[in-house]
C-alpha positions in Angstrom: -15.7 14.4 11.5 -16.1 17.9 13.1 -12.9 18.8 12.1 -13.8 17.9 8.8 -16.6 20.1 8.8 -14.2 22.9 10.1 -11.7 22.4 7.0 -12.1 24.5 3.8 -12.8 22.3 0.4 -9.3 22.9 -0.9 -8.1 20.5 2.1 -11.5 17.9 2.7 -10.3 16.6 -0.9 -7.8 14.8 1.0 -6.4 11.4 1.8 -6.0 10.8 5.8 -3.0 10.1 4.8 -0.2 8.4 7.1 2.3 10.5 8.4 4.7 7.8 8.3 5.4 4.7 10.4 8.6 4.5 11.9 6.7 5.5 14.8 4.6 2.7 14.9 7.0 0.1 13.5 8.8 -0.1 16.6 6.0 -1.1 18.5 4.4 -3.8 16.2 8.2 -5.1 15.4 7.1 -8.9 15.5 5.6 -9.3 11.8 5.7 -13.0 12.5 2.5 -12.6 14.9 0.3 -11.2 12.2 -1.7 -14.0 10.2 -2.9 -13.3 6.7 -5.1 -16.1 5.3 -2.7 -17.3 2.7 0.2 -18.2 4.8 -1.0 -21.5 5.4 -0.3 -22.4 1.6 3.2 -21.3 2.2 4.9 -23.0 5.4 7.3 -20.1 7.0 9.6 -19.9 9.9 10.2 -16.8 12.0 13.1 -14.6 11.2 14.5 -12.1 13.7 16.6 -9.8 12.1 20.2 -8.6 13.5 22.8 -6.0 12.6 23.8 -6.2 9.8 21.3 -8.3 8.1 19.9 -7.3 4.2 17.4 -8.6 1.9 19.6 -9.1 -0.5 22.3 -11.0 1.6 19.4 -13.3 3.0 17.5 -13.9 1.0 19.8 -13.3 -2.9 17.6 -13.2 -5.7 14.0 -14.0 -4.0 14.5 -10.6 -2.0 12.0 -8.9 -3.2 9.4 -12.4 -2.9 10.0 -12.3 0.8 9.8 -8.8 1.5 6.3 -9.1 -0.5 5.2 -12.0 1.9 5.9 -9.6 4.5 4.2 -6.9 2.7 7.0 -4.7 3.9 9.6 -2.3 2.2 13.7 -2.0 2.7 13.4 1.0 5.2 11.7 -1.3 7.5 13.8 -4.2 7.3 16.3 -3.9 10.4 17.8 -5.5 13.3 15.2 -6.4 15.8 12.7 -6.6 13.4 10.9 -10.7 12.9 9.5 -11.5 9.9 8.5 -14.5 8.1 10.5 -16.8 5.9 9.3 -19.6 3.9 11.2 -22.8 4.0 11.4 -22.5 0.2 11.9 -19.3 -1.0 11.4 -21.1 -4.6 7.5 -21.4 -3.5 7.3 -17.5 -3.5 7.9 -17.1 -7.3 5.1 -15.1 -8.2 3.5 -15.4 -5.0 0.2 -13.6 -5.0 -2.8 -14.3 -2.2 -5.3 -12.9 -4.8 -7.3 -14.9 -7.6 -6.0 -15.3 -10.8 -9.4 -15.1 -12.3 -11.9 -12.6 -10.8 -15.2 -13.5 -12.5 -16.9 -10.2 -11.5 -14.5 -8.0 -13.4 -15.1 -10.5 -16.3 -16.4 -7.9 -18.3 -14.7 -4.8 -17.2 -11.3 -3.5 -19.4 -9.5 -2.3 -16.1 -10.6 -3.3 -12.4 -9.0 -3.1 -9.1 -9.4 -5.5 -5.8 -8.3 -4.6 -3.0 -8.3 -7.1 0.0 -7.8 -5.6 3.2 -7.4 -8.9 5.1 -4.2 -9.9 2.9 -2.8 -6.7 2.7 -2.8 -6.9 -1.1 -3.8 -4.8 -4.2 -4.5 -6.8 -7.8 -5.0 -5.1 -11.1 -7.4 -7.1 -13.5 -8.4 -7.3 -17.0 -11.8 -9.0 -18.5 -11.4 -10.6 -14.7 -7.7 -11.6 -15.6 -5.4 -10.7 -12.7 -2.0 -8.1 -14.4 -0.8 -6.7 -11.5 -0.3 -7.5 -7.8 1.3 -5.6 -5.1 1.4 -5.3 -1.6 -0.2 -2.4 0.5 -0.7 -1.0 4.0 -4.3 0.4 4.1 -5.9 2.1 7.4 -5.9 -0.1 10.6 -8.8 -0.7 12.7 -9.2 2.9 13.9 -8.8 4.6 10.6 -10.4 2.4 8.6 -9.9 2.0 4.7 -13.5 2.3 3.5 -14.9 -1.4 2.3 -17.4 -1.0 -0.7 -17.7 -0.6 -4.5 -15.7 2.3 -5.6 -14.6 3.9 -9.0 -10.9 5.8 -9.9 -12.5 9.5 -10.1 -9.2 11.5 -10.5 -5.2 11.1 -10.3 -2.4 13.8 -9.3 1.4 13.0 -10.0 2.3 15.0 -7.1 0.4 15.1 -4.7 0.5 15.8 -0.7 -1.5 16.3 2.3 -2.7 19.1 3.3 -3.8 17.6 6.7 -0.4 15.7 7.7 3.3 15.8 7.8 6.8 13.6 7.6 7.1 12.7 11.0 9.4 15.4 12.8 9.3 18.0 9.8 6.9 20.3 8.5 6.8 18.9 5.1 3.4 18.3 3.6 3.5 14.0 3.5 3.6 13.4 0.0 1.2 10.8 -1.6 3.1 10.5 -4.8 1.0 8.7 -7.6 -2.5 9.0 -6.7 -5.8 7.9 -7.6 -8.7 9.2 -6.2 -11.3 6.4 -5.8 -13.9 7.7 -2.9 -15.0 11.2 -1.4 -17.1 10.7 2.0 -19.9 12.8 2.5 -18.4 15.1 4.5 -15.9 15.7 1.1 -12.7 13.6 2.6 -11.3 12.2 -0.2 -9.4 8.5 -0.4 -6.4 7.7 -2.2 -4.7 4.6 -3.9 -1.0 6.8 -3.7 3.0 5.5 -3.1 4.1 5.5 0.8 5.8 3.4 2.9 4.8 0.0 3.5 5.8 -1.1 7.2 4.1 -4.6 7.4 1.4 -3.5 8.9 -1.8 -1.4 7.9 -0.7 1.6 8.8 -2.3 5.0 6.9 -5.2 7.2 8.0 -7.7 5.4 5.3 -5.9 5.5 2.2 -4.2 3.0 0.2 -0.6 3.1 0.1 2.1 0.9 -2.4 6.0 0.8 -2.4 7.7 4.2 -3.6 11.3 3.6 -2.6 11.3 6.7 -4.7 9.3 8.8 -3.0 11.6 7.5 0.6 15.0 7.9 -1.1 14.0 11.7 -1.7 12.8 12.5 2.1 14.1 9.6 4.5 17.7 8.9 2.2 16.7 5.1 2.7 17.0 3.2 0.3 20.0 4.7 -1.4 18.6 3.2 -4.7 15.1 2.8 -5.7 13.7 -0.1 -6.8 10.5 -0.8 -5.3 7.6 1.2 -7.1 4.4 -0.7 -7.5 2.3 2.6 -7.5 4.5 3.8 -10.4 3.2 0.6 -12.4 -0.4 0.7 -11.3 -0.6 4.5 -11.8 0.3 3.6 -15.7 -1.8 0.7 -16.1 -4.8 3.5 -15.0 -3.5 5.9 -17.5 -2.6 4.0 -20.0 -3.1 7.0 -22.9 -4.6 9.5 -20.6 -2.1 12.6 -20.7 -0.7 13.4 -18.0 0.1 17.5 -17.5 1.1 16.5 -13.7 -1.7 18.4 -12.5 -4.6 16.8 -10.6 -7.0 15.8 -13.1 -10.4 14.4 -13.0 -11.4 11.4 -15.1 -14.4 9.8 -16.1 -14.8 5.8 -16.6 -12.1 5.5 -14.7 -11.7 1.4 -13.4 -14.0 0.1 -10.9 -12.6 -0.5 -7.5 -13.9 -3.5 -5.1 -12.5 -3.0 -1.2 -13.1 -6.4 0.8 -12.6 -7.5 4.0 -10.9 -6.0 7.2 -7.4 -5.4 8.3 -6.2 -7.6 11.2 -5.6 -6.1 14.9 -2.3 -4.2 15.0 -2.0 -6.0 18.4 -1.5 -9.0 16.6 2.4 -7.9 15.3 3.4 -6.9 19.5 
């Protein structure tokens, strides 16, 4: 916090934002040692990944289902790497560990859950769950805060001012944001596109898949396809215009943060 007391305003009204987590990802490589609550519906067997190995060649057209069970992306899926599969893929179709109905948000046009234990984001409307994605939130030591919160601003573009890509001096860009929490100290929390390892992995904010946002910087994937943050940044929109500059809202949807993220020793 003293540093943040050091910083001038134009930088506290940031994300912690991660500076990426290939880093860490070859540490906690064993994804099959972390335990959300909802894999016991699902029966799974451990996977460990060789040379060679693709979603798509695994797993055909449930791909995408199992990297979501994983709540990782394609630029983390390598040899080395174990991760769960379930027996029957067919189980995963529109797999979601989040409630279909959410009777709090019963009366509310646009609300967002976030449950920190399942790694997992859900968009609802008059309590009835749209949207679902997987995320990777703060660990232990930089903590996503828990709490009632409410979307106060969003920003097309944009970055850190506090962090880089690993290895470069490029500001690390949080692509799609929402602004849903300022501390007192003015550090401000974002829901915003990264990469997903697996894992909880930011500095406190909230990241979603933007294979996008990793094909510009990292090259990897060579195509994207997985951007959740693109579809929730919409839904929060909706007819809001958008001139790509950040842009303070009011009424913007209520957002509930629950639970706490599992011990990164757990993946080791």
């Amino acid at each position: 916090m003293a540093l943040a007391r050091l910083l001038p305003l134009s930088l506290l009204l940031l994300c912690l934002a991660a500076t990426g987590a290939s880093a860490a990802s070859k540490k906690l490589y064993n994804l099959c040692r972390i335990s959300y609550p909802s894999d016991a519906a699902i029966p799974w067997d451990c996977l460990k990944l060789k040379k060679g190995d693709s979603p798509i060649k695994l797993f055909g057209d449930r791909w995408q289902e199992v990297l979501r069970f994983n709540r990782l992306d394609r630029r983390h899926f390598g040899s080395g790497l174990s991760l769960k599969v379930p027996r029957d893929l067919a189980a995963l179709a529109g797999f979601s560990p989040l409630p279909l109905e959410y009777p709090e948000a019963a009366g509310e046009e646009k609300f967002i859950l976030v449950n920190l234990a399942e790694q997992y984001l859900g968009a609802y409307e008059y309590g009835q769950l749209k949207l679902s994605f997987p995320i990777a939130s703060g660990n232990r030591e930089n903590p996503t805060p828990a709490g009632g919160f409410q979307v106060t601003a969003f920003h097309r573009e944009h970055r850190s001012s506090l962090y880089t890509i690993e290895k470069t001096e490029i500001p690390y860009p949080m692509h799609y944001a929402l602004r849903f929490h300022t501390n007192p100290v003015g550090v401000a929390f974002w829901i915003h596109g990264r990469d997903v390892p697996g894992f909880p992995a930011s500095h406190g904010c909230i990241g979603l898949y933007d294979e996008e946002m990793q094909q510009q910087y990292y090259k990897n994937p060579s195509k994207p396809i997985l951007q959740d943050i693109t579809d929730l940044y919409q839904w929060v929109l909706a007819e809001r215009s958008d001139s790509g500059n950040l842009t303070n809202i009011k009424n913007g949807p209520k957002v509930k943060i629950v639970g706490s993220p599992l011990p990164l020793t757990q993946a080791r």
